[in-house]
C-alpha positions as CSV (number, residue, x, y, z in Angstrom):
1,X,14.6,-15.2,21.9
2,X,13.0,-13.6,19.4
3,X,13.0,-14.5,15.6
4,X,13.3,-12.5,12.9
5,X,10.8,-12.8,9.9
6,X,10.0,-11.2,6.5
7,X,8.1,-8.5,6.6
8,X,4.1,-9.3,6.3
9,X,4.4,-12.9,7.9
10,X,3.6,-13.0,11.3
11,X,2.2,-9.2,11.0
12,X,-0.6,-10.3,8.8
13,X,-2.3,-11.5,11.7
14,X,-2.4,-8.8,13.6
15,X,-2.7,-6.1,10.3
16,X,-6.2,-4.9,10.6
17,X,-6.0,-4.8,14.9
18,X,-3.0,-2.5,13.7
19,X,-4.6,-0.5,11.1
20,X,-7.8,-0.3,12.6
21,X,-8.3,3.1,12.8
22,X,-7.8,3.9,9.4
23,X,-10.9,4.5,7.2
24,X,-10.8,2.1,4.1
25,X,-14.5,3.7,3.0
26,X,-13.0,7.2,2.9
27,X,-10.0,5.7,0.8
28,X,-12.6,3.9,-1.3
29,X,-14.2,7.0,-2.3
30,X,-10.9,9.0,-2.9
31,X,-9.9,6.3,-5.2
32,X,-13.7,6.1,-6.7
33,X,-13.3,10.0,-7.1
34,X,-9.9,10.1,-8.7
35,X,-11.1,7.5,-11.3
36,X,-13.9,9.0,-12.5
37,X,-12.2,12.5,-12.6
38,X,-9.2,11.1,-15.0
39,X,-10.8,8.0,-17.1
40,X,-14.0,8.3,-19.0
41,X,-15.4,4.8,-18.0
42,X,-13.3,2.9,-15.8
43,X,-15.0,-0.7,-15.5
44,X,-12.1,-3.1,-14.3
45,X,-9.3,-1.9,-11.6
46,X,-5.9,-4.0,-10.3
47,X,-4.8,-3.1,-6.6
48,X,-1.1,-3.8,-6.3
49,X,0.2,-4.3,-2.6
50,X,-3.6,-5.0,-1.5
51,X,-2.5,-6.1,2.2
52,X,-5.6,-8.0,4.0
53,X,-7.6,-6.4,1.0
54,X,-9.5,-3.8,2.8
55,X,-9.7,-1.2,0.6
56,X,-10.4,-3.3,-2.4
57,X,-13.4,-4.9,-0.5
58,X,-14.9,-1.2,0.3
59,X,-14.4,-0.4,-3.0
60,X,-16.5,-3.7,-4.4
61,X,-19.4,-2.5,-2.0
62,X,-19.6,0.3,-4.7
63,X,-20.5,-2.1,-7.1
64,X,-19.1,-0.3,-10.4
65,X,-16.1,-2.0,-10.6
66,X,-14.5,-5.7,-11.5
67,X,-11.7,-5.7,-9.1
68,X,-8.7,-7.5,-8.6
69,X,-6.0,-7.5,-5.7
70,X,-2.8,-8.6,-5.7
71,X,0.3,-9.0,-2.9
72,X,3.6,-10.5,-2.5
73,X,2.4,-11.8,1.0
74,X,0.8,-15.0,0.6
75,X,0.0,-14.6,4.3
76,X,-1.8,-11.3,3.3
77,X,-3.9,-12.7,0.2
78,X,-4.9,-15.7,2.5
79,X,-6.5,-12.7,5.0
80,X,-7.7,-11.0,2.1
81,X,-9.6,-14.2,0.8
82,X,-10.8,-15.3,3.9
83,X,-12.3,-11.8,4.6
84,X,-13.7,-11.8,0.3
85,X,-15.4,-15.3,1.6
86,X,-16.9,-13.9,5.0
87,X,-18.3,-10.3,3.1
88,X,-19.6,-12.2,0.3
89,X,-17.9,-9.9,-1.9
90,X,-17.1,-10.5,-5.7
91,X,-12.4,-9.2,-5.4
92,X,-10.2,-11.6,-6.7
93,X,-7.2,-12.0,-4.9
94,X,-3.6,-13.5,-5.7
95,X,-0.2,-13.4,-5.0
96,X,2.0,-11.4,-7.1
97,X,5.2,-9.0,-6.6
98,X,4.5,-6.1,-8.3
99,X,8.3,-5.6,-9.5
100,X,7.7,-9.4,-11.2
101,X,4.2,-8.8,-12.7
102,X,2.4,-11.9,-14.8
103,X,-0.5,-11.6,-15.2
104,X,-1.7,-10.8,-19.0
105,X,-4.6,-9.1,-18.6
106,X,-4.8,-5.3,-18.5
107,X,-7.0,-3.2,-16.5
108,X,-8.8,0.7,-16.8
109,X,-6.8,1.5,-13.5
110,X,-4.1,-0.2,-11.4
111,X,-3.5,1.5,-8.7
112,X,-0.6,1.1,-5.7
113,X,-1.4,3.2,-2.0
114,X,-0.7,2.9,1.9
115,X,2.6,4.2,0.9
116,X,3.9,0.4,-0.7
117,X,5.8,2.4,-3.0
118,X,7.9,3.7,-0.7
119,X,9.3,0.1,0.2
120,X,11.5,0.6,-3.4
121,X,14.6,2.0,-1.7
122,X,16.3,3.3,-5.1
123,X,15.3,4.8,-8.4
124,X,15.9,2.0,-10.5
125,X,13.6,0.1,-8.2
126,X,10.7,2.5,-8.9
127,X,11.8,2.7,-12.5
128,X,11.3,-1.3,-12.7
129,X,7.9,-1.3,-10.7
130,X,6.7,2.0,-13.6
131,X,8.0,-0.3,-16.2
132,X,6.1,-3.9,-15.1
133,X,2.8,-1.9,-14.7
134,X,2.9,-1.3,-18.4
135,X,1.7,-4.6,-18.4
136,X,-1.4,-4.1,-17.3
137,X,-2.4,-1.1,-19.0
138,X,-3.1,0.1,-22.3
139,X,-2.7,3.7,-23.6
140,X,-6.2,4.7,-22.3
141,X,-5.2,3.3,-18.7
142,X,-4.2,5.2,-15.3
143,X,-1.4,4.2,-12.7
144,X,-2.6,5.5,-9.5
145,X,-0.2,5.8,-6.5
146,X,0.7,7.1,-3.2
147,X,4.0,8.1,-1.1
148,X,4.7,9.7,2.1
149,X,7.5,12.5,2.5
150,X,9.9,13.4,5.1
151,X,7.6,16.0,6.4
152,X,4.9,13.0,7.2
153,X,7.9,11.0,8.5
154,X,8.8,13.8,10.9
155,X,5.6,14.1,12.2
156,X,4.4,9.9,12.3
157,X,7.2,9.5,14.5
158,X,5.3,11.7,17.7
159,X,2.0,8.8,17.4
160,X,3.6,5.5,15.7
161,X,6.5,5.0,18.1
162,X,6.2,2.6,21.4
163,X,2.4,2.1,20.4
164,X,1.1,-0.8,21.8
165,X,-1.6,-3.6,21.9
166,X,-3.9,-6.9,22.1
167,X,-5.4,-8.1,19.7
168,X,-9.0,-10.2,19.8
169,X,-6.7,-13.6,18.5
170,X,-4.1,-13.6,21.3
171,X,-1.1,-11.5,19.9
172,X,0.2,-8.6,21.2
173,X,2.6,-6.2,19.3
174,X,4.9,-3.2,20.3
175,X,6.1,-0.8,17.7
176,X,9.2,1.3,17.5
177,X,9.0,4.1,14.7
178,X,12.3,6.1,13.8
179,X,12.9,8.6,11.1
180,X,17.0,8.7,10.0
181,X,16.3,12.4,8.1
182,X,19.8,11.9,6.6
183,X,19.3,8.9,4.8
184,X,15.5,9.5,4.4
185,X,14.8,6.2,6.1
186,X,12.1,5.2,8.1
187,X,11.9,2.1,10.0
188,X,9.0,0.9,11.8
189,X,10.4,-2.8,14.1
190,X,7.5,-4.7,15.1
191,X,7.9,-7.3,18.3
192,X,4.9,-9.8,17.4
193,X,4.0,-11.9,20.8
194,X,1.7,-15.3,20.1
195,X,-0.2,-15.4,24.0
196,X,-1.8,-18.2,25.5
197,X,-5.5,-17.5,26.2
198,X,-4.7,-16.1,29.2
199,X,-3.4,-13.2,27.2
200,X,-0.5,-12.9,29.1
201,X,2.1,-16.2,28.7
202,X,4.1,-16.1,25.9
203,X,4.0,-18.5,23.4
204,X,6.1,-17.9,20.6
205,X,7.7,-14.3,20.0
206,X,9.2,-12.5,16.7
207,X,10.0,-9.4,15.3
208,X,9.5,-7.8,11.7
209,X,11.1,-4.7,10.3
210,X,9.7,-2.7,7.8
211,X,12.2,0.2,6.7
212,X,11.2,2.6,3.4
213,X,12.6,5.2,1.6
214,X,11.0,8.6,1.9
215,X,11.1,10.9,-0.9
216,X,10.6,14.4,-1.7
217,X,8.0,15.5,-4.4
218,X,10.9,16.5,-6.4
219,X,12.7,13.7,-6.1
220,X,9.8,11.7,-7.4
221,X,9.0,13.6,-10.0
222,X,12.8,13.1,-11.4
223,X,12.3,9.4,-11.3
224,X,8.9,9.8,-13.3
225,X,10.7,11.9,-16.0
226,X,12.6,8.8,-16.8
227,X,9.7,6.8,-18.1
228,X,7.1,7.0,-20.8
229,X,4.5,8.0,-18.5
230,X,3.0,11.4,-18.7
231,X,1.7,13.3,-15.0
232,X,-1.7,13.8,-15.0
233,X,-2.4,14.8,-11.5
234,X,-0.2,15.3,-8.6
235,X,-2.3,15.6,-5.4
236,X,-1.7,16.6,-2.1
237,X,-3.0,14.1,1.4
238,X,-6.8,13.4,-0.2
239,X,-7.8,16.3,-1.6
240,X,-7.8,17.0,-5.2
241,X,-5.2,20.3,-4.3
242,X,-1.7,20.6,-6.2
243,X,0.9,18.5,-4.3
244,X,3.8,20.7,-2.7
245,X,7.3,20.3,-1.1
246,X,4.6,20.9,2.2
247,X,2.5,17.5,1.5
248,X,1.9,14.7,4.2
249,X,1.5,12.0,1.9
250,X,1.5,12.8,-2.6
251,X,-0.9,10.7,-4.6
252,X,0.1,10.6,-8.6
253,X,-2.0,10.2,-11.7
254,X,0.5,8.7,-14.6
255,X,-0.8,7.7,-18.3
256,X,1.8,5.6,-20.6
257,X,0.6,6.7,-23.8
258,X,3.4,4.4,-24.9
259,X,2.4,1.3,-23.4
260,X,2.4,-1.6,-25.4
């Protein structure tokens, strides 16, 4: 029978076979671009959520930045290091939950993508992740981050569910993806199978579930207006366009003139 685990365990494992057709340099130069278009000099940069660390590697192969990522995975930031170590790169990884931030340091940028935002199921919860960040900024900082809308969700569905796979270390995964429109829910369960080399006997078998809240431009926007921050930029999928009710996926620019 299969066991249930946390979500980013067992799936750390398998995270880049999963993700790998997204393109972490294209991401790397969006974020490069947004940077430079909102702070004068940005030197040093925090990645909360940073997963396997993917991103924050292609964005140390720029080499204009001191970087630093951060998860609440431990099983993530050990993928993350290991990859740091094999690349030779220069990212400092570590575990952290971004809604419990300690670190004292503050950063140019911190920015938050692959829709991890959209894990925070309630206002307050986004309100408390707005608020820790103001620990790592100052007033001449920018909070940088992505979520995906119901439109996204309605079309993800038609690609992400029942995909399957192997993966090069002997696991293979099946994915069911489901969108509740009511509830703005949308739950991706994971079935995680540990093969012998044989790639077919099954050694061990689990199953993660990753549900997140969806929300609506406007909906964000009304949780933003409850904090200090002030909207710089609100842009739509990776362009530098104005986001709409229409966007995919609805990357914000936020400045805390108030931080302390």
């Amino acid at each position: 029978m299969a066991t249930e685990k946390p979500a980013y365990t067992t799936l750390a494992a398998i995270y880049d076979a999963v993700m790998e057709e997204v393109n972490y340099d294209f991401w790397a130069d969006y974020i490069d671009a947004l940077m430079l278009s909102h702070h004068p000099h940005p030197k040093t940069v925090m990645e909360l959520a940073c997963g396997t660390g993917s991103l924050a590697l292609s964005l140390d192969e720029l080499e204009c930045y001191d970087i630093w990522g951060t998860d609440k995975s431990p099983q993530m930031i050990a993928r993350a290091r290991e990859k740091n170590r094999q690349r030779m790169c220069g990212v400092d990884f570590s575990v952290m939950d971004f809604l419990d931030i300690t670190m004292s340091r503050t950063f140019d940028v911190v920015f938050c993508v692959f829709d991890s935002i959209n894990y925070l199921h309630t206002p307050e919860e986004i309100i408390r992740f707005l608020n820790q960040c103001q620990k790592l900024l100052t007033p001449q900082s920018l909070l940088i981050f992505d979520f995906t809308t119901p439109v996204n969700s309605m079309e993800a569905i038609n690609y992400l569910h029942n995909e399957e796979g192997i993966t090069e270390n002997n696991f293979r995964f099946y994915r069911s993806s489901t969108y509740n429109r009511d509830e703005q829910v949308h739950t991706n369960k994971f079935k995680i199978q540990k093969l012998a080399t044989d790639q077919e006997t099954v050694l061990d078998e689990c199953i993660e579930t990753h549900r997140q809240k969806i929300y609506t431009l406007q909906q964000m926007l009304a949780i933003i207006n409850q904090t200090a921050y002030n909207i710089r930029a609100k842009y739509s999928d990776f362009e530098f366009e104005e986001a709409d009710d229409e966007s995919l996926r609805i990357t914000m620019v936020l400045q805390c003139p108030n931080t302390q």
